[in-house]
N, C-alpha and C positions, 0 to 999 in steps of 0.2 A: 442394212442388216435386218434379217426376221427379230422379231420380238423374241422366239424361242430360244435363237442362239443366245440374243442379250441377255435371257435370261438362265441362261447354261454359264457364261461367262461371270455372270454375278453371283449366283451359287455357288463356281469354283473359287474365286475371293475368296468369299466367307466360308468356304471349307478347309481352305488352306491358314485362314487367317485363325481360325478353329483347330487346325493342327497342331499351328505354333503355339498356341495359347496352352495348350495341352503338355505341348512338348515342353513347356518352362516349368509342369508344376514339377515336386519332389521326385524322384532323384536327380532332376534335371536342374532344380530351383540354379545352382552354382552357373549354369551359362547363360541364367536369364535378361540380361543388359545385352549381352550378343543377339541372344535368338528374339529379342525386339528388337536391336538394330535391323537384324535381316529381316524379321516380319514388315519393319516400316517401309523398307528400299522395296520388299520384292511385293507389298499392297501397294504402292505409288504409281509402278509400272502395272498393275490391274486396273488401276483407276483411270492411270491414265489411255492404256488400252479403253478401256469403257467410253472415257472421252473421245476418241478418237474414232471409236465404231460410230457414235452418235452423231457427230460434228461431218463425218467423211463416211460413211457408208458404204461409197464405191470405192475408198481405198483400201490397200490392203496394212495398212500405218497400224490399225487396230490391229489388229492380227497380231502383226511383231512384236507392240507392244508387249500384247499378252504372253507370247512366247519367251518372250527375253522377262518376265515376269514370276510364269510358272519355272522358267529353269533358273531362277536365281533362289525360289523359293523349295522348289523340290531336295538338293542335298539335304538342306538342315533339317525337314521334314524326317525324311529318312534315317539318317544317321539315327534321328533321336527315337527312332520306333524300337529300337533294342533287338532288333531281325537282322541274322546275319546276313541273309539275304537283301534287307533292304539295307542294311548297314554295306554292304558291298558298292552295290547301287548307288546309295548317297554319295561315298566318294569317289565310285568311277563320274557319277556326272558334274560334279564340282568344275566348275572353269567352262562349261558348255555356253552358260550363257552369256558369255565373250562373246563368243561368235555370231549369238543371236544380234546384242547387241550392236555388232558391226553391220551386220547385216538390216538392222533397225538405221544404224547411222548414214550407208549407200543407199539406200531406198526413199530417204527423207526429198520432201515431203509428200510426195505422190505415191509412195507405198511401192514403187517398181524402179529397176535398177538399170541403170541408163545405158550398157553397153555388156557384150558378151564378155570380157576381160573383168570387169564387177563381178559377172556371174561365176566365171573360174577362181577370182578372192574371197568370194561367201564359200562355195564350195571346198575351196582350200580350207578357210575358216573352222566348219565345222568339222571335215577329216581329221584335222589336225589337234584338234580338241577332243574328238570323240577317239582318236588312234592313240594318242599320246597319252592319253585318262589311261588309257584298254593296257598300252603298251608295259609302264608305268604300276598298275594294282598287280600284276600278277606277279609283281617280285615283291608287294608292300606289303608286311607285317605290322600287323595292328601294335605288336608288342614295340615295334620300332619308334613308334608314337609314344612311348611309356603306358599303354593301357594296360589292364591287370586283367585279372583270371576273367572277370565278368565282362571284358569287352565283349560285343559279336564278333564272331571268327568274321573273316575275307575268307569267302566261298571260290573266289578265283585263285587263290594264293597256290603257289606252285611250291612243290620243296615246304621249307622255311622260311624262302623268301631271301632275297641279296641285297640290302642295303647298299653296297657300289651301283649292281646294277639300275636299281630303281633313281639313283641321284642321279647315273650315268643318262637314263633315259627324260629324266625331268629337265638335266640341261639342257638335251639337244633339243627336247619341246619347249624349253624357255627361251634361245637363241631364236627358235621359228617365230614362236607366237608375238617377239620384239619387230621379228622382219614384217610379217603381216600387220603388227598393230602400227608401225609405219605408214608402210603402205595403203594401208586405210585410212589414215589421219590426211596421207598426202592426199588421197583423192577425197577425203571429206574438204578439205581446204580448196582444192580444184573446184568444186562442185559450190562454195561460200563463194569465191570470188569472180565466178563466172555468172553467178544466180543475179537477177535483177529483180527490183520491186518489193511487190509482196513474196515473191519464194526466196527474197534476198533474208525479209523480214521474218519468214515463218523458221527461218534453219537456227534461228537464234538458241532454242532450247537443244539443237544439236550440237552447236560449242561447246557447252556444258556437260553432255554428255560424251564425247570425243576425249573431252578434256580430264574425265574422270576416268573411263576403260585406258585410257593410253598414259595416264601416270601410273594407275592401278598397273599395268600390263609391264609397261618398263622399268619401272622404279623396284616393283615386289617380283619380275622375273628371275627364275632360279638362278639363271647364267649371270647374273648380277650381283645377285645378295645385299645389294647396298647397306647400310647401317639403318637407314632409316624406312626399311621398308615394313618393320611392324607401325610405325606411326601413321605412312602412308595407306597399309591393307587399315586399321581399323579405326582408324581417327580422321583422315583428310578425303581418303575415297569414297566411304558411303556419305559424308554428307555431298560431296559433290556429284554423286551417284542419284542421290535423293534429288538433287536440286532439275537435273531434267526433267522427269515425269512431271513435279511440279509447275515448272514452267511451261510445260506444253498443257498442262490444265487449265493455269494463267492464262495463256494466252488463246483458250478456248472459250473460258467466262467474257474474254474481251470482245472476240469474235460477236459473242451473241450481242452485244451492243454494238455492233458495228452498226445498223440499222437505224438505229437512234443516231448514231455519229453520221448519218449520211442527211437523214431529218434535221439537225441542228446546224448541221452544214450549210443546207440550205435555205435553211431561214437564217441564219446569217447574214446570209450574201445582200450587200444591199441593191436595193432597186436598179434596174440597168446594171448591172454590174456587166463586166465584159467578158467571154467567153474563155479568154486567158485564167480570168480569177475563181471561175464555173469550174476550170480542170483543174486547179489547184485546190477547191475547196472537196471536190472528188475524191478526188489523189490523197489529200490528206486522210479525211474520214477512213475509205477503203483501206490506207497502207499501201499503197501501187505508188510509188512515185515516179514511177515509166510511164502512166495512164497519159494514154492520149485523147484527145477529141479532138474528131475529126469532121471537114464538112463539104461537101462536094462541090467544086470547082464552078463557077457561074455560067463556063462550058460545056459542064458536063463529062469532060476530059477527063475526070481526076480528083482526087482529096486531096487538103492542105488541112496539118493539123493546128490549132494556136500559134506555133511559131514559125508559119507559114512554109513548115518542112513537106514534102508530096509524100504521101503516103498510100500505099499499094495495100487496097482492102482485100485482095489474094492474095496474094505472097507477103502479108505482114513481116515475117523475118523468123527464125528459129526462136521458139519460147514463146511467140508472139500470138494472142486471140481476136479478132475480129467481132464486133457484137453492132448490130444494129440498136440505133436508140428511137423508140418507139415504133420499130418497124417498118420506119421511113428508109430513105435511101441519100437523105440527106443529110444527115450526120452519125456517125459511127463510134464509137468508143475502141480504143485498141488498148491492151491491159494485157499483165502476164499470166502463163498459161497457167502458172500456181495457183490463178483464182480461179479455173476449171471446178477445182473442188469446191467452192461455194457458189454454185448455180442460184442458188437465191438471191445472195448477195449482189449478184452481178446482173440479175434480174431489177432489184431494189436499186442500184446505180443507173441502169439504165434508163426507169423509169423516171428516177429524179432527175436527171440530166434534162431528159424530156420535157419534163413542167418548169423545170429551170429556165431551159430554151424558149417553151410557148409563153411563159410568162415576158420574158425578153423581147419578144415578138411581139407579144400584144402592149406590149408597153411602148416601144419601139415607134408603133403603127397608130399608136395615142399620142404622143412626141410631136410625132410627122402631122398628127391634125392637128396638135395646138401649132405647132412651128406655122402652119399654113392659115390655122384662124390669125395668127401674130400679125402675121404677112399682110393678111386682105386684111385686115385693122389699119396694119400702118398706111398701105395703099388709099384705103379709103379717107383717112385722115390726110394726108399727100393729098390727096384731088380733092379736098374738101378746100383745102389752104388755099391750094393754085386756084381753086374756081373762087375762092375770095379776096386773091388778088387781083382776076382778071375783073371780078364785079366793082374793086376799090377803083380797077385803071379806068374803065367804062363811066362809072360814074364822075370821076376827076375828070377824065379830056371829056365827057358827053355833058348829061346832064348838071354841073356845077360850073362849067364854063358857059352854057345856055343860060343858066341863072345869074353869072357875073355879068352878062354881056344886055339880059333882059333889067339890070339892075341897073348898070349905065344909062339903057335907053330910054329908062321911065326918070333918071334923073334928068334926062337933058329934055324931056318931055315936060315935066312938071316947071324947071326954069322957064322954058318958052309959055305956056299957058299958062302960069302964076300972074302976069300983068294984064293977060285979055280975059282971063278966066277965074277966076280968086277958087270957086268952089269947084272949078274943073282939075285949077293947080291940088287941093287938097286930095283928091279923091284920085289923083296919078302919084302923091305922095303919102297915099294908104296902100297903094298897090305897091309901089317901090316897098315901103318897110317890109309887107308880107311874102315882098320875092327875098328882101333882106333873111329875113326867118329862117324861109323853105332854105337860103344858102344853107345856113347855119346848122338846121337840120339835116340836112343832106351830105354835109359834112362832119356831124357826128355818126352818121346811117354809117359813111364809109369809112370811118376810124372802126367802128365797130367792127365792120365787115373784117378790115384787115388795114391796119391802122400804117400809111403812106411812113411815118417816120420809122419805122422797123426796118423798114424796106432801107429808106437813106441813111437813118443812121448808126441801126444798130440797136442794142439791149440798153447799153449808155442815153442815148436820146432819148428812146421809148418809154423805159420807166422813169425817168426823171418829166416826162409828159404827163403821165398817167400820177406821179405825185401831185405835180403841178393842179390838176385837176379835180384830185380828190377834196371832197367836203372834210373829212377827217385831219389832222393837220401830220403828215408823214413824212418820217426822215428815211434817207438811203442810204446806209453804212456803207453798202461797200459793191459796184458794179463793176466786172471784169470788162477791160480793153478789148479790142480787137472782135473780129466777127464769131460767130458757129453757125454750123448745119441751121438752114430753113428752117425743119419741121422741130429743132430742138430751141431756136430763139422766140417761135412763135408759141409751143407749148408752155416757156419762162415768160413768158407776154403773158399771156391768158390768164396762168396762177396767180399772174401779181394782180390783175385787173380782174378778176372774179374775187382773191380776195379782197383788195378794198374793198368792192362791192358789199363784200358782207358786211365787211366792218362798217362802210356808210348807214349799211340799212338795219343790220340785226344788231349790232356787238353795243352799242352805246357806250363808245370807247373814245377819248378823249385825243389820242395820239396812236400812231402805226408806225412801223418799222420793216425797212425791206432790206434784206442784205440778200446778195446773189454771191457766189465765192463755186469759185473752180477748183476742184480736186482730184486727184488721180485717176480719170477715167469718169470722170462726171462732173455736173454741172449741177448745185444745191443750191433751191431757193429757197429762200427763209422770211414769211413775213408773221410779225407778231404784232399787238395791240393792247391793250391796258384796259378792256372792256368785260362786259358781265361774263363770258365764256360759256358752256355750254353747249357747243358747237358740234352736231354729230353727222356723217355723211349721209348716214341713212335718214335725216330726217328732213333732208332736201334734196331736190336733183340739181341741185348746182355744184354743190360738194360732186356727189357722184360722178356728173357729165365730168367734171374737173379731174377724177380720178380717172376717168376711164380714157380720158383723152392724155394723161400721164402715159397710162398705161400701152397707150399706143404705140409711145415711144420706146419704151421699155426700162421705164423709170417708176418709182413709185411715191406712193403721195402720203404723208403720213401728219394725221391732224391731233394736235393735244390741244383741248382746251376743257380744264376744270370748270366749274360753276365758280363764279365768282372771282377767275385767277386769271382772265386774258387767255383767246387764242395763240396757238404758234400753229402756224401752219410752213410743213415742211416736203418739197419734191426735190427728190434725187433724179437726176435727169443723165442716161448714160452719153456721154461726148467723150472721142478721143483728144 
């Protein structure tokens, strides 16, 4: 809408709202609590016309608004000018804005009325209102009202006017206007329970208004009279009269925060979240709970949207919008055609869907390289293991059986030359010790490597070796039976023997403790100490390599040690 209408439309408000204010001073003071009820209901529907030109511009919602606004507000204007002429006027047009109003309530929310059969019940609408008014004045005597000398004459009045006839003609328009206000409730309720989504959500302020014209309409129809139909015209139906405009104001303020609800939306959503929770955090923000997303098929075939239903980005279905999301061709958004009218919004969805998805993508495609750094980690650690057991077998059948065998022969060498040779014997039994040695050496070389008892016996044998061994004097609470995975009995080998290690060399600790214990999904080793503590990974690469080779596994290593309080060192190692 140009700026100039808006502001033709804001100046009639306030002209009118200037009328009534006028129209309440003295002689009028006496209906002043009326003529601001009706100033409040017939400025509500200005405003909220005002809203509705702003918010929707291409519809024509604004329009009606204002129309069912100015004719609610125009009688009371007139009557109270004190012009016969417009005193006629006033009350031929009284009840016009019924029709407006229906016509406001068939139109909802797109501002156009869905089928030629609407278009013959607005037109009924106002005929029947503007005929029945017509029909009606020309038999009505102001005097009939009890008004005295000083009312305005009715310029239309015919005769003296006929009191039969004029009630004669108000039934048969009160009998009609019940049938129409009917028939318009039934198709306003057709139109609520067929509506999906958002246009399910926006007809909410149209209940309300439905709900107000059609008690108004049936309850204080002449053909009626019911008892309670002055409680209904002046106490129950303008507030519920009221409470539409308002609500469609409501829920215009809310509108403009939709934006920020689409913003918070997605920074909610956490990290990886799944494209399921992506349409649901949409859906919710916008108010579409229809909102699809969609993503093209890995064939190319076709769309599947979250709940892997095929969806036709042509022929979406009746009511149904189609939107590209970011202009790709690979994922779509489908929403109801009610959010037509907020082109921005549906712009602002799109685009956040979009950074939603790439963020999901590049996360995704970050994932997939750590999952594959993991991988060549753990591989590499796997071939690190196998080539130190193949160097512990090599060295066992090779080179320390060459030693056991060079160690017999220099004994049976040194017996024979001991009696012909005295200093021949000695110096075959300095070579013997020093083949002795190189065993023994050679034999911690291949424990090191990859210590033969793991292999035969198990976590059971090996640590209680590695106790056995230790300078520190250490107990073993508690080692689980039976075997586990290779790369997860050699990573609990290492922890326990890197940590003695420290505690031999750094910890100045008098006693150590290893307890190993199995628990749901993992394997926990726990060695502790009674040493100076202090102990931090970053301040050696023993700690580190120790962690990092946890980590291979996909366990983790976790070291306490205060100053002064003893080490605990602790790895969660995953084993089914």
């Amino acid at each position: 809408m140009s700026r100039r209408l808006l502001a033709v439309l804001i100046a009639g408000a306030i002209a009118a709202a200037g009328s009534l204010a006028w129209s309440g001073w003295p002689p009028h003071s006496d209906y002043l609590p009326i003529l601001i009820c009706y100033e409040v209901i017939g400025l509500s529907f200005l405003v909220a016309g005002i809203a509705a030109w702003v918010r929707w511009p291409a519809s024509r919602l604004g329009l009606l608004f204002t129309i069912a606004g100015y004719l609610y507000l125009l009688p009371y204007i007139l009557v109270n000018l004190a012009n016969p002429v417009a005193f006629t006027l006033g009350n031929l047009s009284q009840g016009i804005y019924t029709a407006a109003v229906a016509h406001l309530g068939l139109a909802w929310p797109t501002g156009r009325l869905r089928s030629r059969f609407e278009c013959g019940v607005v037109i009924a609408e106002y005929v029947t209102a503007v005929g029945f008014s017509l029909a009606a004045i020309v038999f009505w005597n102001p005097a009939f009202s009890g008004c005295d000398a000083s009312c305005p004459a009715n310029v239309l009045l015919v005769g003296d006017g006929s009191r039969s006839a004029g009630n004669a003609i108000s039934t048969i328009g009160g009998f009609v206007g019940v049938v129409l206000t009917a028939l318009v409730l039934t198709l306003i309720v057709r139109h609520w329970r067929s509506a999906r989504g958002w246009s399910r959500r926006a007809m909410v302020p149209l209940v309300w208004l439905a709900c107000a014209v059609g008690t108004e309409q049936i309850v204080t129809g002449s053909a009626l009279n019911l008892p309670l139909s002055s409680l209904v015209s002046f106490g129950l139906a303008p507030l519920v009269m009221l409470a539409g405009p308002a609500l469609f104001v409501i829920s215009t303020v809310r509108a403009r925060t939709a934006g920020g609800a689409l913003g918070t939306a997605i920074v909610d959503l956490e990290p990886g979240a799944s494209p399921d929770r992506l349409r649901e955090a949409l859906a919710r923000a916008l108010g579409d709970s229809t909102l699809q997303l969609a993503f093209r098929r890995p064939d190319g075939s076709g769309y599947l949207d979250t709940a892997s239903q095929a969806v036709d980005v042509h022929r979406p279905g009746p009511g149904r919008v189609v939107a590209r999301v970011a202009g790709s061709d690979e994922a779509v958004l489908v929403y109801d055609e009610g959010l037509a009218l907020e082109p921005q919004l549906v712009k602002l969805t799109a685009a956040a869907a979009s950074m939603a998805l790439e963020h999901a993508r590049l996360q995704a495609e970050v994932q997939a390289q750590l999952e594959q750094v993991r991988a060549s980690r753990t591989r590499i650690v796997e071939a690190g293991d196998a080539e130190r057991r193949r160097l512990e077998r090599d060295l066992h059948d090779g080179a320390q059986q060459r030693l056991v065998t060079l160690s017999l022969a220099l004994g049976m060498a040194r017996d024979r030359a001991a009696a012909a040779d005295p200093e021949l014997g000695l110096l075959i039994e300095s070579a013997g010790k020093e083949a002795r040695e190189a065993l023994t050496e050679l034999r911690e070389l291949a424990r090191g490597i990859h210590p033969a008892v793991l292999t035969e016996t198990g976590l059971t044998g090996a640590i209680q070796a590695l106790a056995e061994r230790s300078p520190v004097a250490t107990t073993i609470t508690a080692v689980p039976d039976g075997r586990f995975p290779a790369a997860i009995e050699a990573t609990a080998y290492f922890v326990v023997s890197e940590a003695l290690a420290n505690v031999a060399k750094h910890a100045r600790a008098g006693s150590a403790e290893v307890t190993i214990c199995q628990r749901p999904g993992l394997l926990v080793v726990e060695v502790s100490d009674d040493g100076a503590g202090g102990a931090r990974p970053e301040d050696g690469s023993g700690l580190r390599g120790l962690a990092d080779r946890v980590a291979s596994v996909g366990g983790v290593l976790r070291v306490d040690s205060p100053s002064g309080g003893g080490t605990r060192l602790e790895a969660d190692l995953p084993c089914p």
